[in-house]
N, C-alpha and C positions, 0 to 999 in steps of 0.2 A: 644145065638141068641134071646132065650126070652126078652132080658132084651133091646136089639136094637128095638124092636120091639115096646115096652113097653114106651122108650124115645120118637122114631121116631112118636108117635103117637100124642102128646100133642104139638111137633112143628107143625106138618101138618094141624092141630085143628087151633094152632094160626096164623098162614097164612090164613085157609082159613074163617077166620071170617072177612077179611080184603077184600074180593074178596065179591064183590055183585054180583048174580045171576041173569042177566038180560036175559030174554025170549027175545031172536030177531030171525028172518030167516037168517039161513046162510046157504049158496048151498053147500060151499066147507069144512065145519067142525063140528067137535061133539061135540069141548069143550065150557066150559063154560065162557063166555068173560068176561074179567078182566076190570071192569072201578073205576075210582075212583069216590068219591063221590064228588058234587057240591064245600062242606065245605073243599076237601083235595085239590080241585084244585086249588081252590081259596087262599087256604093256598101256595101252591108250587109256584104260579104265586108271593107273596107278597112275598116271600123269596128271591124268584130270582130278581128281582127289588128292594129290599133290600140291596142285595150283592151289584150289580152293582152300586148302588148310595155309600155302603159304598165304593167301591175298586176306584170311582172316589173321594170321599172326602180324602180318604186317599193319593192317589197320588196328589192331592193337596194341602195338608199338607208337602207332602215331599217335593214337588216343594217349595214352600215357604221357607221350614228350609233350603233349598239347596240356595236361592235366597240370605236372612237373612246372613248367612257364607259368602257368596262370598261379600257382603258390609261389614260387620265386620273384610275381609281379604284384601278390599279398604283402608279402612279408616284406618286401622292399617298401612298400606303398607304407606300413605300418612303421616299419624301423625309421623310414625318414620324416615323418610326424605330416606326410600328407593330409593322415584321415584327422589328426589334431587340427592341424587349419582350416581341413574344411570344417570339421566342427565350429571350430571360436566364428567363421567367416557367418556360417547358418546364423548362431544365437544373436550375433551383429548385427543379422540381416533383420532374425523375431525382435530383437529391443525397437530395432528403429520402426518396425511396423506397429508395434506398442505405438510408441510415442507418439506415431503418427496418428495411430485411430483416436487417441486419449485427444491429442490435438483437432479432433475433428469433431469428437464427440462435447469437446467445449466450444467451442464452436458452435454448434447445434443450438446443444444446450441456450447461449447466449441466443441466438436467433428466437428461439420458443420464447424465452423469458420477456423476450421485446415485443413477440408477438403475442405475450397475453398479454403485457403490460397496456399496450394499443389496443386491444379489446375490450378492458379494464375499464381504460379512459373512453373510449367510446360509449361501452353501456353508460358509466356515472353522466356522459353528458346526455345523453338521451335520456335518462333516470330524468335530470334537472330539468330539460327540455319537458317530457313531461306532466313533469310534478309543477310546473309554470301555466303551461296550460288546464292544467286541473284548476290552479288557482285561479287563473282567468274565468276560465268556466261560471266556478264560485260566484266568484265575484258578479259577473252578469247576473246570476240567476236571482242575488239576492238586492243586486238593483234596482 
């Protein structure tokens, strides 16, 4: 327990050489008010405005190396006729969806033709049907 005693005393010593003892009125306390000195504050304040100026230059460094990449992933992407491929690959892709509607639109088209043509034939036979029975008709009335 000596020997705690012994250590614990030399750290207490160097904290409180750090602590100035400033004489003020205070209603509600006994102890002794902890301030830093002029030269510490002014030290803490230039640190901190330090940091902050380096943690913006740094992120602006990154920004930059990140900008810098994404042009050297341009111009590589252009020099190597990537953006040509995919173009020809696109217009490849527009012809065949041409071809395909054009195909479908004939298609269509043939369906409607068949389907008026089937309506076509249907009225003339209902036309004949009847224009038969009218004859019918006739013919009773004048028998």
């Amino acid at each position: 327990m000596s020997h705690r005693i012994l250590t614990a005393a030399p750290r207490q010593l160097a904290t409180a050489s750090r602590v100035a003892a400033v004489s003020t009125t205070r209603t509600f306390t006994t102890s002794f008010a902890a301030q830093k000195s002029a030269t510490e504050a002014v030290t803490d304040t230039l640190k901190a405005a330090d940091r902050k100026v380096s943690d913006k230059i740094v992120s602006g460094i990154n920004a930059g190396e990140t900008l810098s990449q994404k042009v050297k992933e341009g111009v590589s992407d252009i020099s190597s006729g990537k953006i040509k491929g995919e173009a020809e690959r696109l217009r490849e892709e527009a012809a065949g969806k041409a071809s395909e509607l054009k195909g479908d639109t004939a298609e269509k088209t043939g369906e409607a033709k068949g389907t008026a043509s089937e309506i076509a034939g249907e009225a003339k036979g209902k036309a004949k049907e009847v224009a038969g029975e009218a004859k019918g008709k006739v013919k009773e009335m004048t028998s």
